[in-house]
C-alpha positions as CSV (number, residue, x, y, z in Angstrom):
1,X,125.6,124.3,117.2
2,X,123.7,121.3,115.9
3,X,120.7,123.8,114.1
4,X,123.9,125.6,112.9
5,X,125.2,122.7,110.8
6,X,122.2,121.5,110.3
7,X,121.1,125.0,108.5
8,X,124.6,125.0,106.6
9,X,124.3,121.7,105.4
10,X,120.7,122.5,104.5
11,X,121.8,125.8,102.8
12,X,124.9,123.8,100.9
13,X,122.4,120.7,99.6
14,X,120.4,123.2,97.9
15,X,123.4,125.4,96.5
16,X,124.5,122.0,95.1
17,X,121.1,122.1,93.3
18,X,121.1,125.3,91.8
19,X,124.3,124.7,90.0
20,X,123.0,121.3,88.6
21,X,119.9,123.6,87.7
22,X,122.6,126.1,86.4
23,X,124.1,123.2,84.2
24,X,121.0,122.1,83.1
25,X,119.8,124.8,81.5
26,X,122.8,125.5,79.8
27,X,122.9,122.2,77.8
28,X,119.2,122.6,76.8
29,X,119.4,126.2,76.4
30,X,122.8,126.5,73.9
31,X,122.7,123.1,71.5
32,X,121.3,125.7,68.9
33,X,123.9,127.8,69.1
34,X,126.4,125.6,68.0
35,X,124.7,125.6,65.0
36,X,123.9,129.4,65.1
37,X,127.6,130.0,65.3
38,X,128.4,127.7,62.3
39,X,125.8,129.0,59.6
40,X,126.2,132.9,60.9
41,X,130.0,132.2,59.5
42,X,128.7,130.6,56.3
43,X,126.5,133.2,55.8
44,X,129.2,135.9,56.5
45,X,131.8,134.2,53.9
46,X,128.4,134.2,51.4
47,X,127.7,137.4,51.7
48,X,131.4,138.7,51.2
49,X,132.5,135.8,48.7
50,X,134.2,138.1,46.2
51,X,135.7,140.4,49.1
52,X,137.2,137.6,51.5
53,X,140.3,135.6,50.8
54,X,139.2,132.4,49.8
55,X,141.7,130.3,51.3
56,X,141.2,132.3,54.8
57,X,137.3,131.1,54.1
58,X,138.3,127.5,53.5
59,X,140.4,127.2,56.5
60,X,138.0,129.0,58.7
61,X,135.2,127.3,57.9
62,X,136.6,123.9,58.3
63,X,138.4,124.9,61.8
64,X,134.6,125.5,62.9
65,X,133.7,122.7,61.8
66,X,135.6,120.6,63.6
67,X,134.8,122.4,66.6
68,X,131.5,122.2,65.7
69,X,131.7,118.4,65.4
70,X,133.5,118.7,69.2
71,X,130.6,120.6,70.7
72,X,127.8,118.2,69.1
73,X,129.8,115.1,70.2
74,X,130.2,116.9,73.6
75,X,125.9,117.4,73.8
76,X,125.6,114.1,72.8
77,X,128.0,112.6,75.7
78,X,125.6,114.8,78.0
79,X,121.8,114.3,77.1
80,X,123.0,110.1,76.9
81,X,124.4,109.9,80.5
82,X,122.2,108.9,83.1
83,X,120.5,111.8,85.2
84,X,123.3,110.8,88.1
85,X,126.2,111.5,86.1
86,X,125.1,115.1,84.4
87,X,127.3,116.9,87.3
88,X,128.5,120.4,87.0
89,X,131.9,118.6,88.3
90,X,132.1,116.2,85.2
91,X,130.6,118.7,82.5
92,X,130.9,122.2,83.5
93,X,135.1,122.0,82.3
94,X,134.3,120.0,79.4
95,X,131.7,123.0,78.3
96,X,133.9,125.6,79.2
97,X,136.6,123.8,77.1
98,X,134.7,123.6,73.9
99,X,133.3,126.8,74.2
100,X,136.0,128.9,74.5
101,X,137.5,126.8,71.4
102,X,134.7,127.7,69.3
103,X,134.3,131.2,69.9
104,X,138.6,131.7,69.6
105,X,138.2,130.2,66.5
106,X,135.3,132.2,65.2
107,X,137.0,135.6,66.5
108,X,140.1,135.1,65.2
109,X,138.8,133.8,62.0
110,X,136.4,137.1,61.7
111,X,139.8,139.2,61.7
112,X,141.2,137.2,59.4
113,X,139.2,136.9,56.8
114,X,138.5,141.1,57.4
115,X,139.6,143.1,54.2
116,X,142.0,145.9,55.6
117,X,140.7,148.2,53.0
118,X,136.9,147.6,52.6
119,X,134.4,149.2,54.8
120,X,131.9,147.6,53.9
121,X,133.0,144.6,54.4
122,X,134.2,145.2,57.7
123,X,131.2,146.6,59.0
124,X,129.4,143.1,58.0
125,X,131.8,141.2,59.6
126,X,131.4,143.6,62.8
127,X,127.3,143.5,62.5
128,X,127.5,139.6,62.6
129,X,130.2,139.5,65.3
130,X,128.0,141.7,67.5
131,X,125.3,139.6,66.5
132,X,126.9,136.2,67.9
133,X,127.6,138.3,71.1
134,X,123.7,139.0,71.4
135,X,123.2,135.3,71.0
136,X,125.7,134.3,74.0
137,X,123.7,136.6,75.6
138,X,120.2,134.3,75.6
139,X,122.6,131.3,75.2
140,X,124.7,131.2,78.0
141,X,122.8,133.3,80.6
142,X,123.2,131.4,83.5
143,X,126.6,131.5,83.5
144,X,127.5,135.3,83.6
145,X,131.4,134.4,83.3
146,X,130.8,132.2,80.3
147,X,128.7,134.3,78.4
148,X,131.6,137.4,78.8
149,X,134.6,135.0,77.8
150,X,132.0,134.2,74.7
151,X,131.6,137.8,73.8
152,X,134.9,138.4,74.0
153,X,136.6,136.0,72.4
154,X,134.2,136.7,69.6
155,X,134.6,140.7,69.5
156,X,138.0,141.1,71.1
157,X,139.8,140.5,67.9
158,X,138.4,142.5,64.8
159,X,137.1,145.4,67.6
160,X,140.7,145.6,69.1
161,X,142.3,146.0,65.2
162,X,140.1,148.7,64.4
163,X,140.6,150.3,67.1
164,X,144.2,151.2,65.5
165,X,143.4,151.9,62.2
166,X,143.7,155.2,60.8
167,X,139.9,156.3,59.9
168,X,137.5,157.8,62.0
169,X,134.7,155.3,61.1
170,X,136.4,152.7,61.8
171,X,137.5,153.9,65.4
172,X,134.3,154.6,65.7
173,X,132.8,151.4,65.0
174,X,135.0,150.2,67.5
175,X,134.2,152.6,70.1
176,X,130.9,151.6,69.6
177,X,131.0,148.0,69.9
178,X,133.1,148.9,73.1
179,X,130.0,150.9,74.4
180,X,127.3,148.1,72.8
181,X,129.6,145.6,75.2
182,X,129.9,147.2,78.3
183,X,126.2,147.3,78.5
184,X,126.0,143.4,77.9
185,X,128.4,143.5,80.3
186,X,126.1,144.8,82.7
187,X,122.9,143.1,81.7
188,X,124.7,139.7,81.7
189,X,125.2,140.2,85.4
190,X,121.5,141.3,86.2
191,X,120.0,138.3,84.3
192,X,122.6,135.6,86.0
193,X,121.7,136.6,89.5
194,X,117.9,136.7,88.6
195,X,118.5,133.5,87.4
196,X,120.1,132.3,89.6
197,X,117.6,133.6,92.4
198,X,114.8,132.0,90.5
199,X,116.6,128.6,90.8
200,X,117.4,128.9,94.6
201,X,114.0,130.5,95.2
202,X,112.2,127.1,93.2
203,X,114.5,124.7,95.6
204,X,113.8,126.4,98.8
205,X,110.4,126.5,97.9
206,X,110.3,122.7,97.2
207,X,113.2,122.0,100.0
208,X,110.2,123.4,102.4
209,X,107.5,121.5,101.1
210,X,109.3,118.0,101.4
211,X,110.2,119.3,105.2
212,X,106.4,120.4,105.6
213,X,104.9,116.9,103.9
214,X,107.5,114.6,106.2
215,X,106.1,116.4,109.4
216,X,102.7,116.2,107.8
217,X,103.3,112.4,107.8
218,X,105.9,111.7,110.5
219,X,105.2,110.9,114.2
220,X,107.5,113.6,115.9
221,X,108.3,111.2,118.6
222,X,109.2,107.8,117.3
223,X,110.3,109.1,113.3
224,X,107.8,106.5,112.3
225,X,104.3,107.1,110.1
226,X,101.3,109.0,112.3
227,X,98.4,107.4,111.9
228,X,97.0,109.2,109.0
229,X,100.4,108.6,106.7
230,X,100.2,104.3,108.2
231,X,96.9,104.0,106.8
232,X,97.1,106.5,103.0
233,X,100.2,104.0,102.6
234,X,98.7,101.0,104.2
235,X,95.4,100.9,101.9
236,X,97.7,101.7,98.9
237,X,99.9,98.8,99.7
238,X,96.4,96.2,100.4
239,X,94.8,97.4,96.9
240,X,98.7,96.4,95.5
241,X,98.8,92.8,97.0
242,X,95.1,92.4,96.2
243,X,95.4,92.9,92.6
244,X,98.4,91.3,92.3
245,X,97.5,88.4,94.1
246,X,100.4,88.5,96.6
247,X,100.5,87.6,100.0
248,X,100.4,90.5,103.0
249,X,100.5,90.1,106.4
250,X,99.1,93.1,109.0
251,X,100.9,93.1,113.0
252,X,100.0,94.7,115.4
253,X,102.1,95.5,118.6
254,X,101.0,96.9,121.7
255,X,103.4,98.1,124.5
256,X,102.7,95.5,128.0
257,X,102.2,98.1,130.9
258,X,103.0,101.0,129.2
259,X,100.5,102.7,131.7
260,X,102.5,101.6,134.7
261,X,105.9,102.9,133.2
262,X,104.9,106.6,133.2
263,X,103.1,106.2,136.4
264,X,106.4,105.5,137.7
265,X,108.9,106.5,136.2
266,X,107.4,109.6,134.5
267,X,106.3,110.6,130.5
268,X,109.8,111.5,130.2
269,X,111.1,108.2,130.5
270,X,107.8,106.9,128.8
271,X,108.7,109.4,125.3
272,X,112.1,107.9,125.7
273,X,110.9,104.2,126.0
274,X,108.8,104.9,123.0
275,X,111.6,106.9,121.0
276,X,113.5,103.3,121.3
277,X,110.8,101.7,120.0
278,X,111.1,103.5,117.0
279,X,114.5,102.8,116.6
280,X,114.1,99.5,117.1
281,X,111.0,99.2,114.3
282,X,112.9,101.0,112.5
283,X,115.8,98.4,112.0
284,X,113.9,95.4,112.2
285,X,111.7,95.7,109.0
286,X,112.4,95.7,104.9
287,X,112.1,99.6,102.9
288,X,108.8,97.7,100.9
289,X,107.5,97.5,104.9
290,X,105.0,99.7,106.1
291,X,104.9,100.4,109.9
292,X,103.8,103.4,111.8
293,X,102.4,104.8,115.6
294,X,98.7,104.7,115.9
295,X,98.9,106.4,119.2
296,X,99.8,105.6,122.4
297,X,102.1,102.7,122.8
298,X,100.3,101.1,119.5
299,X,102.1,100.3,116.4
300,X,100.9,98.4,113.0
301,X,102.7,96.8,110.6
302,X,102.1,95.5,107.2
303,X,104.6,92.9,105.2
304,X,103.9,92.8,101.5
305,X,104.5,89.6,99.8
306,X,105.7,87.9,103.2
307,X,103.8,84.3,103.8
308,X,102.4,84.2,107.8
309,X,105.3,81.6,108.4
310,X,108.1,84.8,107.5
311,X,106.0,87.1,109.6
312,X,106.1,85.3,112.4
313,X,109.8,84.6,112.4
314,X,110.2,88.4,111.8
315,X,108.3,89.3,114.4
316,X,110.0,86.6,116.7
317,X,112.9,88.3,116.3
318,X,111.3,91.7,117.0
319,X,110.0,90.7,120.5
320,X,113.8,89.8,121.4
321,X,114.8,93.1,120.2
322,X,112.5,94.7,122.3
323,X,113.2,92.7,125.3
324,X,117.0,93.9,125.4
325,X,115.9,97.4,125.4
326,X,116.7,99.2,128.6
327,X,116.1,103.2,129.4
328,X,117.0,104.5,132.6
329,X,115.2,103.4,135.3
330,X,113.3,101.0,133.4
331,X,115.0,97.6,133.5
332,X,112.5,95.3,131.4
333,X,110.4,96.3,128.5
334,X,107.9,94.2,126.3
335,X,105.1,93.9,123.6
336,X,102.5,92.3,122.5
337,X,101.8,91.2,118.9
338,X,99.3,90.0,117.0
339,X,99.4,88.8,113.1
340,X,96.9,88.3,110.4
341,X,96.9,87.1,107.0
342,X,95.3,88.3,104.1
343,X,92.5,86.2,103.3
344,X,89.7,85.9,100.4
345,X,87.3,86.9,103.2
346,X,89.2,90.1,103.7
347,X,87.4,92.9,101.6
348,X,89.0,95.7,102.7
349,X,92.4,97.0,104.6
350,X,90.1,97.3,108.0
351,X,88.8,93.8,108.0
352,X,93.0,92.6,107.8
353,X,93.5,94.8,110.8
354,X,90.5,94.0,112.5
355,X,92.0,90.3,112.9
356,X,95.6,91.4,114.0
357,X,94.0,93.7,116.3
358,X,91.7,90.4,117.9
359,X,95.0,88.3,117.9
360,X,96.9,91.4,119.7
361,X,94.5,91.0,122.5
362,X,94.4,87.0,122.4
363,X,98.2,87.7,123.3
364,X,97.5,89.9,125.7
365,X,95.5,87.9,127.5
366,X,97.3,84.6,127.4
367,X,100.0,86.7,129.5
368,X,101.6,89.5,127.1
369,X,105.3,89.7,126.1
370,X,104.4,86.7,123.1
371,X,102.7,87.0,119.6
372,X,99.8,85.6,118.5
373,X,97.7,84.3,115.1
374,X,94.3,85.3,113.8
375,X,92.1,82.3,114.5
């Protein structure tokens, strides 16, 4: 049940994504249409100035304007939110909204200004009509649903009147733009779910790689750094505090009779001992802390811009944690610790860890269970 909802969860994080992905597109993909859809107007009224009603031409144009003005202010509001707030929940309505706005307004106001008794004119105002419908077509193709509202607020209107009128060639310019849409129809629906499969395709694809990078890097047992990850961190994080002059401090922690606790009690309890320790890691340091398994029952440590006096108080606090740890059978559990100090001396990320490691065993051997400075 628990790889169940981990899987849905999983499969519902990266749904999530492709409609952001969806959304995206669609902003960046359709600002020139709102300008498209304006000037294809102008140029409609230009072209059939002496045939159209002039004051049909006045009002239309200024209705698209406005809803022009809506849309642009509406692109704006998008591309200057932050990356967090450009959610399908907050835009995808406000889209839909102006959309369906602009395209009423452009098919009603294609009928309107339509001569009843001029062919020619009517087949210009059809041609550009079918024209904006091949343009919601590359505009709005990640959204199937929008792109057919588009189309057929825009075509609807003057295709639907003709269809009624008494000649043939004006049924049949209807009939056709019937037949031009149903196969937009179709192609609409093709090109979404490609689309769309692209998108999900890219997230799974990058959804897998984080999962295949973080076991790369992870130590399966305690969810802390392997050794590899600690130390492609670690030097990253020395060549930092080096440049910048800051202070880092390096810890290392060994487990006190580690040895004896799976002779004992077994490596099941031992993996569980050491899964605590994790945990308990985990908690106790800062997100600009580095820490990781080595192997074994050995851990390292390294505390950016943290003076040897906070270290030690840290670390203090650490041994206590570890000391009210309790698994099973196993009734008292300890570490070791030893803490360096950056120093001019110290060249290089090994020569830090070098003198943690020499105070780990200084503690060791003063009687574990304590932590100890580099000399």
């Amino acid at each position: 049940m628990g790889g169940l909802g981990f899987r849905h969860d999983q499969q519902a994080f990266i749904a999530a994504q492709v409609r952001s992905d969806r959304l995206h597109q669609l902003f960046h993909q359709s600002f020139s249409a709102v300008f498209g859809s304006f000037l294809a107007a102008v140029m409609l009224c230009g072209l059939c100035w002496v045939r159209f009603d002039h004051t049909v031409i006045f009002t239309w144009v200024g209705l698209l304007t406005a809803s022009s003005m809506l849309r642009i202010l509406m692109f704006v509001g998008y591309f200057r939110s932050p990356s967090s707030e450009r959610t399908p929940q907050r835009w995808e309505k406000q889209y839909w909204v102006t959309l369906a706005l602009s395209a009423g307004i452009w098919g009603a106001g294609a009928l309107a200004v339509m001569p009843a008794n001029d062919l020619l004119a009517q087949a210009l105002v059809m041609l550009f009509a079918v024209g904006m419908s091949v343009s919601a077509v590359s505009c709005y193709s990640a959204y199937r649903f929008m792109t057919l509202a588009s189309i057929g607020l825009v075509l609807l209107p003057c295709t639907v009147w003709m269809l009624f009128q008494p000649s043939a060639m004006q049924v049949g310019m209807a009939l056709a733009v019937i037949v031009f849409a149903s196969f937009v129809a179709s192609a609409t629906r093709k090109l979404s779910e490609a689309l769309e499969t692209a998108f999900r395709l890219t997230r799974e694809m990058e959804h897998a790689n984080r999962l295949s990078t973080y076991a790369a890097q992870t130590d399966e047992l305690t969810g802390l750094k392997n050794r590899r990850a600690f130390f492609e961190r670690a030097q990253q994080l020395f060549n930092e505090c080096k440049h910048n002059r800051l202070p880092l401090c390096a810890v290392m922690l060994d487990m006190d009779h580690f040895k004896h606790i799976n002779d004992t009690y077994g490596h099941q309890v031992g993996d569980q001992v050491l899964r605590q320790m994790g945990v308990v890691i985990n908690r106790s340091f800062r997100e600009t802390d580095i820490y990781g398994r080595l192997g074994g029952e050995e851990f390292a440590i390294l505390l950016p811009d943290t003076s040897i006096d906070v270290a030690l108080n840290m670390v203090e606090q650490l041994i206590q944690s570890i000391a009210g740890l309790m698994t099973g059978p196993v009734h008292r559990i300890s570490a070791s610790l030893g803490v360096a100090a950056m120093e001019l001396g110290d060249v290089d990320l090994q020569s830090l860890m070098n003198n943690a490691d020499k105070a780990l065993y200084r503690a060791k051997a003063r009687g574990r269970n304590q932590v100890a400075v580099a000399e």
